[in-house]
N, C-alpha and C positions, 0 to 999 in steps of 0.2 A: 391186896397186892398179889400178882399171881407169882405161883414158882416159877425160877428162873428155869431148872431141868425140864419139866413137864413143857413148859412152853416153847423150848427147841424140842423137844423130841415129838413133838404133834407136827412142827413146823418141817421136822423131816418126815416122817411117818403117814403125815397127809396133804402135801406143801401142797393139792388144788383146793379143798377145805382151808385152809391158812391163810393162801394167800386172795383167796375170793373175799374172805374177811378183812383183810388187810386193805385192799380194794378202794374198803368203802370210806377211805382216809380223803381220796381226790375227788373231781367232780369231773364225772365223764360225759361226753357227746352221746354216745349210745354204750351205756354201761356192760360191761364183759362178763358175759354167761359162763365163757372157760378162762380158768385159769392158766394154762400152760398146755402148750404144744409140744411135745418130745420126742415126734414122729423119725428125727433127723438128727441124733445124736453126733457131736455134743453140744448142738446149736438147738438154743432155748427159745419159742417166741412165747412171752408172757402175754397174758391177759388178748389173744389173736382176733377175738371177734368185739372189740371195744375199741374204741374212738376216744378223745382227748385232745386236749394242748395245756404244754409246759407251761405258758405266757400266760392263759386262762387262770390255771390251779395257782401260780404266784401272783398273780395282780391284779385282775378280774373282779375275782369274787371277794377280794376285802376292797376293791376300792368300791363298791357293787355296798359290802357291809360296815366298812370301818373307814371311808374318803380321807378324815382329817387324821387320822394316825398314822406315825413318822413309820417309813418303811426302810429309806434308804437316807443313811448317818454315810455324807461323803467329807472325809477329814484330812488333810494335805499340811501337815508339817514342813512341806519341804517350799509349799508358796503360801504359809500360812492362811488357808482358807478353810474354811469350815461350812456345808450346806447340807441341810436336811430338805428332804421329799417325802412328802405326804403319799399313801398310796394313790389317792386320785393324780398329783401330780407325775406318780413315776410312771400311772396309764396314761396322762396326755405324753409324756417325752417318749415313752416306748411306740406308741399309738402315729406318732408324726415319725420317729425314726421307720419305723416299717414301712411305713407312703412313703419315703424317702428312698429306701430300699428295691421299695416296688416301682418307683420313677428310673429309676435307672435298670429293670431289666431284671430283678431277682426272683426268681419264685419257688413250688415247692420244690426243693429236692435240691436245688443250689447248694451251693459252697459259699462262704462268708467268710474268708479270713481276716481274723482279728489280732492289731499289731498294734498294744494299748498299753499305758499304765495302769494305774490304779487310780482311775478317776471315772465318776459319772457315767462318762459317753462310754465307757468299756459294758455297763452292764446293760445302759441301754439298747446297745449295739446287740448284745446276746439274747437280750428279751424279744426283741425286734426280730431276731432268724425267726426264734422260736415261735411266734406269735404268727409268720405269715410260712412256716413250714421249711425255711430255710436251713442249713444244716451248717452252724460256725464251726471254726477251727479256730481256739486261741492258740496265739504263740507269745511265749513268756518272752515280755519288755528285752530281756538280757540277752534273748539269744542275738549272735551276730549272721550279716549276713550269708555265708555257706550255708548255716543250719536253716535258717528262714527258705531262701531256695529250695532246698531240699523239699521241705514240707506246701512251699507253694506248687511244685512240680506234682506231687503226690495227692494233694485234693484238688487240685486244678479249681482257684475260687472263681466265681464268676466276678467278684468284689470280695476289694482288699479296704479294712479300715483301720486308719492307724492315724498318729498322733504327733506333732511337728516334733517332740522330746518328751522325756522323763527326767527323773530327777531322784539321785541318791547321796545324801547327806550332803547336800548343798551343792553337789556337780551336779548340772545340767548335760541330760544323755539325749543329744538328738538321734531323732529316732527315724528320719524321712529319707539322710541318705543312706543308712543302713538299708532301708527297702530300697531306694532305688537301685544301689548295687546288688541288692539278692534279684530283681526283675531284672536287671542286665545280666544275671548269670542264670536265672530259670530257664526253663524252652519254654513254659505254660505263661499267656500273658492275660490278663484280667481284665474286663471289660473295660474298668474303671477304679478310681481309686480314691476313696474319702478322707478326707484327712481335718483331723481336732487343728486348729490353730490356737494352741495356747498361749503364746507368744515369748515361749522359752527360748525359741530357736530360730537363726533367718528359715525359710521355704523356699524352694527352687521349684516352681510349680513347672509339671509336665503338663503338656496335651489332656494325657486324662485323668487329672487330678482334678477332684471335685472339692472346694473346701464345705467342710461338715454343716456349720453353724447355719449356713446363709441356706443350705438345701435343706436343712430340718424345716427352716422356720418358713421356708417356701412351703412347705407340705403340711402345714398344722393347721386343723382343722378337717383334715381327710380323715373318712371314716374309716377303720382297716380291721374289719371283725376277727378276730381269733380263728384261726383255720382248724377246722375238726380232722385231725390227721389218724391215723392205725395208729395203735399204741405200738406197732413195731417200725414207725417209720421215725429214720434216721435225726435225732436228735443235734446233737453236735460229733465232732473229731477230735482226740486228743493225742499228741504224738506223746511218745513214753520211749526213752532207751532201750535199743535192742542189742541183743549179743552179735550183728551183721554189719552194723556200720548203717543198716538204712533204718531211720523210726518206723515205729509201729503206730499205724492209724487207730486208738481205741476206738470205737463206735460203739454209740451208746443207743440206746430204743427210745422213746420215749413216755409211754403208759409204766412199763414196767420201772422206767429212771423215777419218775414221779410216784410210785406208788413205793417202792424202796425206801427214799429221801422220807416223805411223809410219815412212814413206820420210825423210819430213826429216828427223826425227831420229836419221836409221843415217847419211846420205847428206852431211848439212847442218851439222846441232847438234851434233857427238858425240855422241851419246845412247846411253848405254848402262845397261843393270838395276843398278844402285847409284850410281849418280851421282847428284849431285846441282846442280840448273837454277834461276839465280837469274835471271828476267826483274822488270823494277823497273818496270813498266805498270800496269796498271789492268784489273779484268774489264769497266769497261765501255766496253774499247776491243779491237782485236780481236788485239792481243800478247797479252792478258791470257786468253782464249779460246783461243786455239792454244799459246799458249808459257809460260802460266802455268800451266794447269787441263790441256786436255786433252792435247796435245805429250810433257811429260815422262811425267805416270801412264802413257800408252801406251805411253813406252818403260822402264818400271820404274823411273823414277827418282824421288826426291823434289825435291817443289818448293817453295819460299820463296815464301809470300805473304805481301808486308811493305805494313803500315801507316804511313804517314812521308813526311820527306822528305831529302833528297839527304845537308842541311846538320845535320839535324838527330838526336840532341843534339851531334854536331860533323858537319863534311864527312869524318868519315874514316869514316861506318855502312856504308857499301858494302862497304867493304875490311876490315870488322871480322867482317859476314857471311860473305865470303867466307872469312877464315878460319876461325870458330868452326864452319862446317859444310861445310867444305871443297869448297867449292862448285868443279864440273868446267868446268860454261858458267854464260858469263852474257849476257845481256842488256838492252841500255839505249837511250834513245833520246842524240843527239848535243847534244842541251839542256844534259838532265844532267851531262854529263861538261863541255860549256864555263860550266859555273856551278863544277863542282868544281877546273876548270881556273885561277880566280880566286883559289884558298885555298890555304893554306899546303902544299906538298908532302910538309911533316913530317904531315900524317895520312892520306896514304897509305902512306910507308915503314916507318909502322912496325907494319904488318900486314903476315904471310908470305900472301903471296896466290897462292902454287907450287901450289897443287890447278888451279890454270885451266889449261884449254887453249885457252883462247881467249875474246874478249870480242868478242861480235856488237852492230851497233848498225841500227839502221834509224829510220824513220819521215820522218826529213828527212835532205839532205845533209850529211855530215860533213866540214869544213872541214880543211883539211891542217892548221894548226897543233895543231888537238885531237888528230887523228890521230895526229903524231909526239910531242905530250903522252904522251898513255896508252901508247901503242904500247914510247916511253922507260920510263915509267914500273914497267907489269909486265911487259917483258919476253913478252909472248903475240902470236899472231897480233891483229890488229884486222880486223875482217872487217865489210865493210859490206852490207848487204841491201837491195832495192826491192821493195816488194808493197804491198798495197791491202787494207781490209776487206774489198771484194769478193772478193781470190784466199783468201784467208785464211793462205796461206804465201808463198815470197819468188818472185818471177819470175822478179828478178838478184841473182844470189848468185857466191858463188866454195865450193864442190863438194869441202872439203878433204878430205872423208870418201869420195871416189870417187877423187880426184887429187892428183900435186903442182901444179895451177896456178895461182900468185901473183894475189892482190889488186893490181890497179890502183891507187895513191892519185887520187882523184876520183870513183871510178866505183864502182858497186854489185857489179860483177862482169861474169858473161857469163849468155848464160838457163840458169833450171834446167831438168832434165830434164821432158821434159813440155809444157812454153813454146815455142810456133814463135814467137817476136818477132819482129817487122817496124817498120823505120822508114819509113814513109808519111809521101808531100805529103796534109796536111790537105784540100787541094779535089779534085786527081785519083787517092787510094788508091793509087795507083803508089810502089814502094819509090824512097828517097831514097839518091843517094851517099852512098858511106862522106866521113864528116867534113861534112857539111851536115845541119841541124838537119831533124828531121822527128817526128812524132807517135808512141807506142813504142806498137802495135796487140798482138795476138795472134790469129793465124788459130783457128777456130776446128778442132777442138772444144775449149773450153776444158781444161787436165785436171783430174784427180778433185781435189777441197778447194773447187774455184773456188764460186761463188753457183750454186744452179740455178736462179733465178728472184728476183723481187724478188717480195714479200709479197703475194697476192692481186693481183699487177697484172703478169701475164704482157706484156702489152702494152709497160709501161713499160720492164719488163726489155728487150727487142728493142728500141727507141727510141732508150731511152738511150746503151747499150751499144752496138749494132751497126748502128746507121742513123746516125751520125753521121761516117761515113768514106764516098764515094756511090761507089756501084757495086761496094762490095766486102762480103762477110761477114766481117769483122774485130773484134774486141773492140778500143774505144778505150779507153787507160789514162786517157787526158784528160791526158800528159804529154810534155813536147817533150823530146826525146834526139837525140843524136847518136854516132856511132859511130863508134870506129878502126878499124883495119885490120886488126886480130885480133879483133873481134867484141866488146871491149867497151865498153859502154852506160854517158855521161856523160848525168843528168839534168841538164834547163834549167829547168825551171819548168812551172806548170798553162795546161789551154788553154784550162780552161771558168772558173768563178766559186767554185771553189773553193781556201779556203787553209788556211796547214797551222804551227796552233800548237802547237809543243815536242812534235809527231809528232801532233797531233791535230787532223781536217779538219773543218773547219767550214763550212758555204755561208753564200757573204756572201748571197747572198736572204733567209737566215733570221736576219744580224743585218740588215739594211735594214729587215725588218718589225718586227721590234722595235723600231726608230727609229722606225719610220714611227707606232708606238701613242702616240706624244709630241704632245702638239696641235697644238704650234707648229710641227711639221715638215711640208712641203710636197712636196720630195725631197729623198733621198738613196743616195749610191752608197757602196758599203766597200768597201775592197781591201786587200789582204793585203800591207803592208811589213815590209820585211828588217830582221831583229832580230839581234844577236850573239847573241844567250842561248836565242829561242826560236824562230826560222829564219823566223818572220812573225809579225804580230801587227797586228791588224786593226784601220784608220785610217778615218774617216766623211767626209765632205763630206757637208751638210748644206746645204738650202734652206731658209729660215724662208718661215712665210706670215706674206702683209702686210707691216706696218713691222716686226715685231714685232724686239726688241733682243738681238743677240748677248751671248754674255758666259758669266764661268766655271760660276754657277750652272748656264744652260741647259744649256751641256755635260756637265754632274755630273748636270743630271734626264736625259737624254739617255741618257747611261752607266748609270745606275740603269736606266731601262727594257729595256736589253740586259741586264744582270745579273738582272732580273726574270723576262724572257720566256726567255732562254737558259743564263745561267749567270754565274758570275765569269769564265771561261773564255772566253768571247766579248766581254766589254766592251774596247771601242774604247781604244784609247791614246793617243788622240788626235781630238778633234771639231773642223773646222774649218768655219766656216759661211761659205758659197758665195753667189754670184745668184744661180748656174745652175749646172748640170751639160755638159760636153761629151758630145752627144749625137750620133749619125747622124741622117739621115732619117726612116730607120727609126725613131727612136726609143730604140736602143742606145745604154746611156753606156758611153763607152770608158773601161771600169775601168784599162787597160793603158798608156793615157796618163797618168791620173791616179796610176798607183802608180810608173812612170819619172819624174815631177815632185820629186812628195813623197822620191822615193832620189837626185832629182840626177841623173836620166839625159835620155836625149835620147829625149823621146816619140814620136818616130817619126813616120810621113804620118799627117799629119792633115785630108787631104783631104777623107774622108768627114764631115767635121764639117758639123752643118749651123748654127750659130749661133756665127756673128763672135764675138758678145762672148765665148763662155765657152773658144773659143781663146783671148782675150786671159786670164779668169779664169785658163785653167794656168800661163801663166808666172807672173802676178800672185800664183800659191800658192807659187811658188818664191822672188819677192822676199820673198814673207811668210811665210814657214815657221817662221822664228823666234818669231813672235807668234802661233801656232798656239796653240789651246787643249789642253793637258796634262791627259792623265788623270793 
């Protein structure tokens, strides 16, 4: 077993030796002589002179070695069905979706927006870009139509495929005319439009709506060979919350995506050619991308994509999974598991759940009690991870597949291989003592999986990411950590405007605007407060304009406008209507006072404030908290 230190400190100290060796995890078109390009700081092309495809490395070459072995476990609690795919099966349905693709006008370098549950046709759909060089963009089931717009206007697809409804805990969420109103509100309009008819929901078929089933099954039998693309050509699009009100396009590489994932999963996940990987996320978040879809296929294993939820039809479906398909790893975020933590322990004992060897969690902080919960419970490592849509795999982890080095309870780990972390003072980029909070950076070059750029806005990409620490080239996680003496990394919290529900980020800019579509609204600021169940969940102060009258109604039209423009997933938990906001000079509301208030903490200097009264307003929200209006 190698040492875990020796093996990051090679992995910084010679990352084109490291990672040429790491390489040889996928199977490439014309194998990469160089490892990394760094000619163009702080934009990285991995592996520049090799060739590849995603669809290949997951599907290809096991259905090529291992046809009858179950790849893809498709499991729906919510219309009781259940289907497994063999990997030769999930080559013929990717295989006919890409001719499908291709008959309607798709090719390399395209856009593919994907507007899916969690079923079947969503991965096939994904496999199928990848496979003929296409470049998707999932968009998470939940969002509503403003956000969908937004992100169709932004990758401009040439095809959109989406699905008649979804379904959550037995409501039926159509899903057809949510797009049709985001395409009556885009300018960008899409060749064409596919759509799953599951028969959840009536269809109002447009012009050019294509139904999915009946064009698959037209196109099967066409042969559609896996396209040998650059390892730096565009993969997929994943929007991710910004501090501006408009998403951030992640773009991801492809050679470098798949050589990343493939390392994680020898190094990280156990992942091994028969195993089988239950991650319980969502493809339109970015566990769902790495650890649902691409992650296991690449490393031979079959993956569980489950429809559902935690509770439902009892809390014990997790652990019933894990049995009936003997699931090796799993995956979850620390919501889940403190929602499961609430219910009777009789339904988890009584599934044999000894196939794990381990249950990873990320997304938010995991709280000791839940910890020693499950940890009690199955008897496996509990392994906690830190990482970003932007890195697309973990940054802090703990390496059990390299080492014996123990999990920290509190902390994510130590960095992975690849990761130079750095904790920096936010004003002078200068590293911070061990045990004093400071910013968790990453020198650059970033390694192979990380973004190569945000979507058509190179600019932004550098701005964002790496001008916001001065006088240094660093990647800002936008996370405050601190660090022990043995190197590892306790996160504190976010630096910038963004927050993070039941693992999933959201920019308050983009609920404020949504508020702000309310007439009566004047200002208002959102900030991200501590939830036991969902690690935050997003609270409004509000300004009305004029006299006009607070009260439960406004708050509910209020909340409705968030669930309009954003989703159910964003609506506020709480509207509290203000005079004022604590503002700077500047101009800056300090969100960071406002969310110490509303949890009961001591806001800190508030020197910067420039208007008396709406100092006096914080405390005045703390005497009134209780009278707060409840979503």
């Amino acid at each position: 077993m190698q040492d875990y230190r020796e093996l990051h400190r090679s992995s910084i100290a010679d990352p084109e030796a490291f990672w040429l060796n790491e390489a040889g995890r996928i199977d490439w078109g014309r194998p990469p002589t160089i490892a990394l390009d760094h000619s163009r700081p702080p934009f990285a092309r991995w592996f520049p002179d090799g060739t590849t495809n995603l669809c290949a490395n997951a599907v290809d070459r096991w259905a090529a070695s291992r046809p009858y072995e179950p790849a893809l476990i498709c499991v729906s609690t919510e219309t009781d069905t259940e289907k497994t795919y063999s990997f030769a099966e999930l080559l013929d349905q990717v295989t006919a979706w890409a001719a499908a693709f291709q008959s309607l006008g798709v090719g390399r370098g395209d856009r593919v927006l994907i507007y899916m549950p969690m079923i079947a046709e969503a991965v096939f759909a994904m496999l199928a870009c990848a496979r003929i060089g296409a470049v998707h963009t999932v968009v998470f089931g939940g969002f509503a139509s403003g956000a969908l717009a937004a992100r169709i206007d932004d990758a401009t697809p040439t095809l959109i495929v989406a699905a008649d409804a979804g379904s959550r805990m037995g409501r039926v969420i159509p899903y057809k005319p949510l797009l049709d109103e985001a395409l009556g509100m885009a300018d960008h309009r899409p060749s064409k439009v596919m759509i799953v008819d599951r028969g959840l929901a009536p269809v109002h078929w447009a012009h050019h709506d294509v139904e999915a089933n009946a064009l698959v099954d037209a196109c099967r039998h066409v042969e559609v060979a896996p396209a040998d693309l650059p390892s730096d050509h565009p993969s997929y699009i994943l929007y991710t919350s910004g501090t501006t009100g408009k998403p951030k396009g992640v773009q991801r590489d492809t050679g470098g995506h798949a050589v990343a994932l493939a390392a994680s999963m020898k190094h990280i996940f156990f992942g091994e050619p028969g195993g089988v990987f239950f991650a319980t996320s969502d493809i339109g978040w970015v566990v769902g991308h790495s650890y649902i879809v691409y992650g296991p296929l690449i490393a031979g294993m079959a993956t569980i994509v489950y429809e559902g939820a935690p509770i439902r039809p009892d809390p014990g479906i997790f652990w019933k999974l894990v049995e009936r398909h003997r699931v090796s790893t799993m995956f979850t975020a620390p919501t889940a598991l403190r929602l499961l933590k609430k219910e009777d322990p009789a339904h988890l004992a009584r599934y044999d759940c000894s196939s794990l060897k381990a249950l990873f969690v990320a997304g938010e902080p995991l709280d000791e009690s839940t910890s020693s919960w499950i940890a009690d419970s199955l008897g496996v490592p509990i392994l906690d991870n830190y990482w970003q849509t932007e890195t697309g795999w973990p940054i802090l982890t703990v390496c059990r597949g390299l080492t014996d080095v123990e999990p920290r309870l509190g902390s994510p780990g130590l960095p992975a291989y690849g990761f130079d972390v750095r904790l920096v003072d936010e004003v002078t980029g200068e590293p911070v003592p061990v045990g004093e909070k400071g910013v968790i950076a990453i020198a650059t070059p970033l390694p192979p999986g990380c973004l190569s750029t945000i979507w058509n806005d190179d600019a932004r990409f550098v701005k964002t990411y790496f001008q916001s620490i001065p006088g240094k080239m660093l990647y800002s996680t936008f996370d405050w950590g601190v660090q022990d003496t043995d190197g590892y990394t306790f996160i504190l919290g976010r630096t910038d405007d963004v927050i993070n529900v039941a693992g999933h980020r959201l920019g308050t800019r983009e609920i404020e605007e949504a508020i702000s579509t309310h007439p009566a609204v004047a200002d208002v600021a959102v900030v991200g407060a501590h939830d036991d169940i969902k690690g935050q969940t997003p609270v409004a102060f509000v300004v009305l304009r004029g006299a006009l009258a607070a009260g439960d109604e406004l708050a509910q039209a209020i909340i409705q406008a968030v669930a309009r423009e954003i989703g159910a997933l964003a609506k506020p938990t709480s509207v509290n209507f203000v005079d004022s906001l604590p503002k700077t000079r500047s101009g800056k509301v300090l969100r960071r006072a406002l969310q110490a208030v509303w949890e009961g903490r001591d806001p800190g200097d508030l020197t910067t404030i420039d208007d008396a009264s709406a100092l006096t307003a914080i405390y005045a929200l703390r005497d009134a908290r209780t009278m707060a209006t409840k979503a």
